[in-house]
N, C-alpha and C positions, 0 to 999 in steps of 0.2 A: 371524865378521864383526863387528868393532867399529865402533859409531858414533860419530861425534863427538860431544861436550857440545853445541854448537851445536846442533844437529837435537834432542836431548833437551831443551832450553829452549825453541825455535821451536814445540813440538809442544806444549807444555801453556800457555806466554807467548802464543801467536797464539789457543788455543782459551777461555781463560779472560777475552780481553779484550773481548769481545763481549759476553757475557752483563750486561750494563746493567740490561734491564727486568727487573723483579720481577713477581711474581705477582701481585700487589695490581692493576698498572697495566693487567691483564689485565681482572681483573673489573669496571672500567668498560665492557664490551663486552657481557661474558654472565653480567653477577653471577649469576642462577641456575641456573645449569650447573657454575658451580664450589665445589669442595671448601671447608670451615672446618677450623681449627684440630681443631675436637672432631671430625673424620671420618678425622682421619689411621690411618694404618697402624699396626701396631705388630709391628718386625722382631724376630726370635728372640733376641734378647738384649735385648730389651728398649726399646729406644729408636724414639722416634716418626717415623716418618715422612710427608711431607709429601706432596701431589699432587693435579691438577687432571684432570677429566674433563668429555668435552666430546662432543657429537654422538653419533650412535648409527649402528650399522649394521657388518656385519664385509667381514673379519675387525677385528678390534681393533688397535691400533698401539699400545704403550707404546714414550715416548721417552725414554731416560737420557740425561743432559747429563755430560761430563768435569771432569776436574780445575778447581778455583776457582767452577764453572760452577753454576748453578742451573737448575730448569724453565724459567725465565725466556729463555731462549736459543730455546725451542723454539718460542718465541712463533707467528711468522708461518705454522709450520708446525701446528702443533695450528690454526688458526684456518682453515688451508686444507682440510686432510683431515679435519676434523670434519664438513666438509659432507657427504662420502662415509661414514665410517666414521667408528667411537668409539674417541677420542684420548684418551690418559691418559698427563700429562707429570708426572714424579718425581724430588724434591730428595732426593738419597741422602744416607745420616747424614754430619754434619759441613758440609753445604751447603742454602744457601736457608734455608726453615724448619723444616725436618729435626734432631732432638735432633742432640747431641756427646758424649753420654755412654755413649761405646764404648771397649774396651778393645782390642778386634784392627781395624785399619784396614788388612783386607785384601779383594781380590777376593769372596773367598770370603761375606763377611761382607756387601757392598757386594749380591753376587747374591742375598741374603738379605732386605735389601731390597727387593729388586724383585717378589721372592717375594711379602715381607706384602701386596703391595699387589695383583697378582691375586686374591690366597687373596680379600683384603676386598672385592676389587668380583667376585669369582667370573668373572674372563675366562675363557674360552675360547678357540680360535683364536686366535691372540695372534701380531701379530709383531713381534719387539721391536728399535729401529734405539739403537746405540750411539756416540754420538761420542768418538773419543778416550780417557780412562782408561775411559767407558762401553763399549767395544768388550769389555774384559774381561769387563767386570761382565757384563756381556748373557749372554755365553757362560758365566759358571754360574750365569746364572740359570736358562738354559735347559737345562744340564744335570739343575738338582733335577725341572722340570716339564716333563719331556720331550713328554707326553701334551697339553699346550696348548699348545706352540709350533709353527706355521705354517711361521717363519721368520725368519731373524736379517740386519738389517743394518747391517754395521760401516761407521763414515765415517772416512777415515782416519786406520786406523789397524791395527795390527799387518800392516801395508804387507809386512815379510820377517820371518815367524816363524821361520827361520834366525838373525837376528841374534839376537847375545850380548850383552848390556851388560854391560861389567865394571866391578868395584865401585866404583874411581876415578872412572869417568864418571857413577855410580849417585851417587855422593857431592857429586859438584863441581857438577850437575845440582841435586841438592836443595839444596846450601849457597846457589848461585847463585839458586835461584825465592825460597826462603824468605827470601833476605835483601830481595829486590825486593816478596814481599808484604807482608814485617811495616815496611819502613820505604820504602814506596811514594813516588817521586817523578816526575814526568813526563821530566827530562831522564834519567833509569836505565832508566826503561821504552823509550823514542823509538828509541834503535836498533834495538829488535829488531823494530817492522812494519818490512810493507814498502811502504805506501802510506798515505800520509793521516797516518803516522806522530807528529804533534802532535794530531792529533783523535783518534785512538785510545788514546795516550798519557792523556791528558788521561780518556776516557770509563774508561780501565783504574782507576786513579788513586781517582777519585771511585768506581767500584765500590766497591774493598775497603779502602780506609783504616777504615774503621769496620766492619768484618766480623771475626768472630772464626776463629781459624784452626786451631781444634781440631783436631787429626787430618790435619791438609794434609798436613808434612812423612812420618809416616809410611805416608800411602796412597799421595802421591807413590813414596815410595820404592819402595814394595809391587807397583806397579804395573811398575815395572821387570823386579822379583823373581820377577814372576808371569808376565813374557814370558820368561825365564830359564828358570824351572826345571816352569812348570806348563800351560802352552800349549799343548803337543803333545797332550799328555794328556787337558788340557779336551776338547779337539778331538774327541779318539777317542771322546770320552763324547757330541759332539751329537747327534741324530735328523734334525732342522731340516736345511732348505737353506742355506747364507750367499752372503748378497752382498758386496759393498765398494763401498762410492761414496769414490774417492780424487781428491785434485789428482795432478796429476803431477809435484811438488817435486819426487820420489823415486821409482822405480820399485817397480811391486808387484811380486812374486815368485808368480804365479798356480801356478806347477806345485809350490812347494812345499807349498804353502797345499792343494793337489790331493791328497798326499800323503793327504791326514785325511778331507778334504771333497772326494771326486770331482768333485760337480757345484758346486765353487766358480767364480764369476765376478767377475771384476771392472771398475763401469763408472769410466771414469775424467775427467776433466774437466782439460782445459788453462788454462795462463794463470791459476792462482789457490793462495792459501795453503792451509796447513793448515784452517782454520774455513771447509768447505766450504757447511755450509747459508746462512751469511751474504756469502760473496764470489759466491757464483752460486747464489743463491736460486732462479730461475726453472731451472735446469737440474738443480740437485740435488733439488726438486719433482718433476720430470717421472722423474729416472731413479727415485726414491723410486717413485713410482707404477706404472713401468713394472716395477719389483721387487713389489712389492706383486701386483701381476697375475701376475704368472708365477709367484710363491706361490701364488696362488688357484689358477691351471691346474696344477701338481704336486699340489696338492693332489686337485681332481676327477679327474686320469688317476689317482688310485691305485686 
């Protein structure tokens, strides 16, 4: 099943443009709760990574943010489930304030990351929610630490692990992002929301004109590569239960997705884009929480 280019630009253009706040703008709220520079991680090849820890109480929630995306996205939601549980949001290499001095910018590498950063704060019960290129990432990272993960949930995204991307759309997909990040202007960016489209525009813009973009193009790509040829796979290796919090752009493919993950479910949400935790905050909160619980309960029936 081939997708369009369109649907591969919507899916990382719609999830990248949101991420505005920065980590800084955080720690006016809880400066001491959150992480320094000298506490960061440090991932199996070597490069630093970045992240903020918040509230206490379990299970644990680590949040990975997608493509362009930094922790910074996760904002509203680490400030909410911190009061319940201990929140820890992570700038994976190449985004936020997470080093760039990587050589493989792939899944593999990205779940490695998320690794350092359990090992450093010693989580346990851990359930780890992945937006977007984070959906991969999630899933090996949960493959390396089978024995701490709870629970995994993907936000839309790997919607049909059926679908093929071929290489032409894998190529015209990156040609088309990378030319929009490295020379960013608001009338390039404006068509592709689908509301508010000069304000978002406009908030996209000012994000990343002055961000460096080490590694973008090729994790972009990779991210493709890895629904391709490595997905099914990952899959068979989870322990974890998975959820999905999707819009309904697109339909999910629940029975294939079954295939790997018997007890997969997916909750889905109408009437809104790809960047679910920011177009319906109040209801991606709630089904977040309501997945969160029914991890707790699998887990005490075992």
């Amino acid at each position: 099943m081939k997708k369009p280019l369109m649907i591969l630009l919507l899916v990382f253009l719609l999830c990248f443009t949101f991420s505005c706040q920065k980590a800084e703008e955080v720690a006016t709220e809880n400066e001491a709760e959150l992480t320094t520079i000298a506490d960061n991680a440090i991932s199996v090849d070597g490069v630093s990574i970045a992240y903020d820890v918040r509230g206490e109480g379990k299970p644990a929630i680590v949040f990975v943010h997608g493509w362009s995306n930094n922790r910074g996205v996760w904002d509203a939601q680490a400030k909410l489930f911190s009061q319940k549980y201990k929140v820890t949001t992570i700038d994976l290499a190449g985004f936020g304030d997470s080093g760039n001095t990587r050589n493989e910018w792939t899944m593999e590498a990205f779940g490695y990351d998320v690794v350092a950063v359990l090992d450093k704060l010693e989580l346990e019960n851990v359930i780890l929610v992945g937006l977007s290129m984070g959906a991969p990432v999630v899933i090996e990272a949960a493959k390396l630490k089978p024995s701490k993960i709870s629970g995994i949930v993907l936000v839309d995204f790997l919607k049909d692990i059926e679908a093929v991307y071929s290489q032409e759309d894998i190529s015209n997909a990156d040609k088309a992002l990378m030319e929009l990040v490295t020379e960013p202007s608001i009338e390039k960016s404006e068509p592709y929301f689908i509301q508010n489209s000069s304000e978002l525009a406009e908030r996209y813009v000012n994000m990343i004109k002055d961000v460096s973009k080490i590694g973008w193009s090729e994790s972009l790509r990779n991210t493709w590569l890895w629904c391709n040829d490595k997905c099914a796979e990952s899959l068979q290796n989870i322990q974890a239960p998975v959820v999905s919090i999707n819009a309904d752009q697109s339909p999910t493919n629940v029975e294939a997705f079954r295939k790997y993950i018997p007890s997969f479910q997916a909750k889905i949400i109408t009437g809104i884009g790809h960047f679910v935790p920011w177009e319906a905050p109040d209801e991606f909160n709630r089904l977040l929480e309501e997945a969160v619980q029914e991890f707790v309960q699998m887990a005490t029936s075992k």
